[in-house]
VMD Tcl script that draws the C-alpha trace (Angstrom):
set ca {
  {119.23 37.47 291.47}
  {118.02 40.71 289.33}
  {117.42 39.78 286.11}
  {119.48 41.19 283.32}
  {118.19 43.84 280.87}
  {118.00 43.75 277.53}
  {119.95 45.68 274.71}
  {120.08 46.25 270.90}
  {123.04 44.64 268.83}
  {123.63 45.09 265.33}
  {123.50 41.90 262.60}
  {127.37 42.14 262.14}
  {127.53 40.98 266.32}
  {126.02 37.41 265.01}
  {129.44 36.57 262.44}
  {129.21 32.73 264.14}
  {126.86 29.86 264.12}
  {123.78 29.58 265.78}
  {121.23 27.25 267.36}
  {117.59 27.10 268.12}
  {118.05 27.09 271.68}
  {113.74 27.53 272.39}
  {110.56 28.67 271.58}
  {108.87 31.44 273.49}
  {105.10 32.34 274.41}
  {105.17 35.77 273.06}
  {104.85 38.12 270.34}
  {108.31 39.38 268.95}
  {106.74 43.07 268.45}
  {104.78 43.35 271.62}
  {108.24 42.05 273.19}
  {110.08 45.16 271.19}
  {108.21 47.67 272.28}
  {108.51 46.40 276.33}
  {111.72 46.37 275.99}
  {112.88 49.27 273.40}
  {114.49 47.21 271.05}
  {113.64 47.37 267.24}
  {112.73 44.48 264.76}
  {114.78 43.72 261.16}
  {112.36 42.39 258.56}
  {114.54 39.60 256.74}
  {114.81 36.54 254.61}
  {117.09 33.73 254.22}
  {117.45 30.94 251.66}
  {113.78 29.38 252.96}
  {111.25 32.64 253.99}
  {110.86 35.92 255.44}
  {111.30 36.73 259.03}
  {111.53 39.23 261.72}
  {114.78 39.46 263.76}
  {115.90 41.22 266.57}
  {119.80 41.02 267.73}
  {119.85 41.71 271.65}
  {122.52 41.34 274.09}
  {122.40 40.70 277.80}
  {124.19 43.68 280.45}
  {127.00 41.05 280.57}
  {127.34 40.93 276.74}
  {126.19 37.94 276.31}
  {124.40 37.52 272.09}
  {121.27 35.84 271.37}
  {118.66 36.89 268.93}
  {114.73 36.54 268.67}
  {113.02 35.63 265.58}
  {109.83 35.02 264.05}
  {109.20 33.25 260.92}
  {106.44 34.05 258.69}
  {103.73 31.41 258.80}
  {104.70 30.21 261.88}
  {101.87 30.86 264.79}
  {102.12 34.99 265.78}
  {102.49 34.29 269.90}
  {105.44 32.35 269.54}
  {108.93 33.51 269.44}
  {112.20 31.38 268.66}
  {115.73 31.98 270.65}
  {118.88 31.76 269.42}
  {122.50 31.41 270.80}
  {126.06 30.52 269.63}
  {126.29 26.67 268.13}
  {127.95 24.33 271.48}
  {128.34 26.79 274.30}
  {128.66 24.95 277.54}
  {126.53 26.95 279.87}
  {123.74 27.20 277.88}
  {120.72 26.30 280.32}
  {122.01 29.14 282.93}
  {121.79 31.40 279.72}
  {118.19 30.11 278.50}
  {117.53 31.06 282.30}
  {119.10 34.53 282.11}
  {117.36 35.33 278.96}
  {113.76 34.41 280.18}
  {114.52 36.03 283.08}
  {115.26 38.92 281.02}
  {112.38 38.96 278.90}
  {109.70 37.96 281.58}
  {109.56 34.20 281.26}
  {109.79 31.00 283.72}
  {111.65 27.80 281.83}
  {108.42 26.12 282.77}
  {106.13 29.08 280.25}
  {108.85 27.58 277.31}
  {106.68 26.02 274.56}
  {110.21 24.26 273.55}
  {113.41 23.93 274.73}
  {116.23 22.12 272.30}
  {117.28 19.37 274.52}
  {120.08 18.50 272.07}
  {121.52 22.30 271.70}
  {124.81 20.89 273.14}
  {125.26 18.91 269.82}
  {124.22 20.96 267.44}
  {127.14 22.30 265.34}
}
mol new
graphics top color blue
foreach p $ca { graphics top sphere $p radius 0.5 }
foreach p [lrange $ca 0 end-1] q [lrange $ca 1 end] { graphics top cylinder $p $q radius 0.2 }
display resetview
């Protein structure tokens, strides 16, 4: 199986909950610039981050992010709160961006439950 490539969404595409699905071994801006996609400079109620909104060739949303402070190679995924299928997506999203499951530095093993 090919994997899928990777396009740009818009912050308005992410109007439901989310979860920490995993943590990446990259750097969100090297990643961006592999894969043509730009970075949002952001904060939230806690700190400032870097975002990027992406979308598989199927449509399927997830988004990148990196939180100040936290160490520069590492990169945490997000997808919708309690979707079903959501190891086969982890897998089509590495797969996407150039990453084995077994290269994750963290994988939420309780995503399914996470509201």
């Amino acid at each position: 199986m090919m994997p899928s490539s990777i396009s740009q969404l818009d912050a308005e595409s992410f109007d439901f909950n989310v979860a920490h699905v995993a943590t990446i071994p990259s750097n969100l801006s090297i990643l961006a610039k592999r894969f043509n996609f730009n970075v949002e400079h952001e904060l939230d109620d806690l700190q400032e981050y870097d975002v990027a909104y992406l979308k598989l060739d199927d449509g399927f949303r997830f988004y990148l992010c990196k939180y100040k402070g936290l160490p520069e190679n590492t990169v945490d995924l997000f997808f919708c709160s309690q979707l079903d299928d959501w190891e086969h997506r982890l897998e089509q999203v590495s797969a996407a961006l150039g990453i084995t499951s077994s290269e994750l530095l963290w994988k939420n093993t309780g995503y399914i439950k996470t509201p």
